[in-house]
N, C-alpha and C positions, 0 to 999 in steps of 0.2 A: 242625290240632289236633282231634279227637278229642273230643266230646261225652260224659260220664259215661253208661254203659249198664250202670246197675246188674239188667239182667235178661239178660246173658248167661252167665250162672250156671243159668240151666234144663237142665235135664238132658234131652240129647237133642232140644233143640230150636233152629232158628236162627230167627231174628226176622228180617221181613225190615223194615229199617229203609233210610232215605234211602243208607246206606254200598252195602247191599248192592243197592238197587235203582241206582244207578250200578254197581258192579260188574258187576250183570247186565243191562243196558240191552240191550246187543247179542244175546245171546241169550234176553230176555223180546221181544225183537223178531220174532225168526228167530220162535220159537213162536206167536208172532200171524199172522205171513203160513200159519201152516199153517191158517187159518178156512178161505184159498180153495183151492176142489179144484183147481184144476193148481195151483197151490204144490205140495200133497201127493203128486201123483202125479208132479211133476218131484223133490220129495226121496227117493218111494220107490224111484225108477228110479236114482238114485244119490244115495244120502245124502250121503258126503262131499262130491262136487263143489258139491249144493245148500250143506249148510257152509260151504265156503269161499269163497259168495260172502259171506258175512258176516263182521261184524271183530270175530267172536269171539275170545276165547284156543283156541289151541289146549288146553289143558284142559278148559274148556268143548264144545267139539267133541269130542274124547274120552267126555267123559262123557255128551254124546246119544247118540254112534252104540252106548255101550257100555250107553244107559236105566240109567246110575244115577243114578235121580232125588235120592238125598241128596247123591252129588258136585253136580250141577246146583244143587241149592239152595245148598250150601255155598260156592260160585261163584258167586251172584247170581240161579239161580234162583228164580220163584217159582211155588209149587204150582200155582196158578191158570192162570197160563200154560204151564207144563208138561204141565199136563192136555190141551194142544193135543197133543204126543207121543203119550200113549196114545189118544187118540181117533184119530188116523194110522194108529195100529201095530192099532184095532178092541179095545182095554181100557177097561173099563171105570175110574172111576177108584177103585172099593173095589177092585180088582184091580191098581191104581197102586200104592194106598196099604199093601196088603197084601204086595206086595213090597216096599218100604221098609222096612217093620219087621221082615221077617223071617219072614212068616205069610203062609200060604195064604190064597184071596179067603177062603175061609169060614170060617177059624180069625180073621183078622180082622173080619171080619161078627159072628160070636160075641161075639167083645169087645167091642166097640160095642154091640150087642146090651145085653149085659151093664151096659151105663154108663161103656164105656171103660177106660182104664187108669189105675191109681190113682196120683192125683195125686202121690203123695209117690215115684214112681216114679224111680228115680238118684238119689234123695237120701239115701241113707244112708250 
């Protein structure tokens, strides 16, 4: 049973909540062992095989090798630990994050800059 989560109604946004953090257990995992450098340098020499020593979905596997970090969240991802990927792949993470939304590092640097994106954003 299902817990009321009267906040997944945000537009564009996934919450990572107790659901999703078991969802992504196994790949919030994976993204921690990348802290040690031979982790990273035995997943950059072959990513899938490093994958599949873990009991990811393969969906989840999918959505690393392919860095779509909103499939990964929407799968149990969480930023924080995914930020272990781009610091792998040498990205920064406003260069994570600027690809997620859709914007180059500096057109999303701007916005932030600017004070973000206005709250009432997909709400209309």
């Amino acid at each position: 049973m299902s817990l009321d989560k009267p906040y997944l109604d945000i537009p564009g946004t996934t919450i990572f909540d107790a659901e999703q953090s078991r969802k992504g257990y196994h790949l919030n995992q994976f993204c921690m062992s990348l802290m040690k450098a031979e982790n990273r340098k035995r997943f950059k020499a072959d990513e899938r095989a490093y994958l599949d020593e873990w009991p990811m979905t393969e969906d989840q596997k999918l959505a690393v090798l392919a860095r779509d970090l909103n499939r990964c969240i929407a799968l149990g991802g969480n930023i924080y630990f995914l930020a272990k990927i781009g610091a792998t792949d040498g990205r920064s993470f406003q260069q994570m994050a600027g690809s997620m939304t859709g914007m180059s590092e500096d057109e999303y640097r701007a916005m932030m800059v600017a004070g973000g994106r206005d709250p009432m954003w997909g709400r209309n």
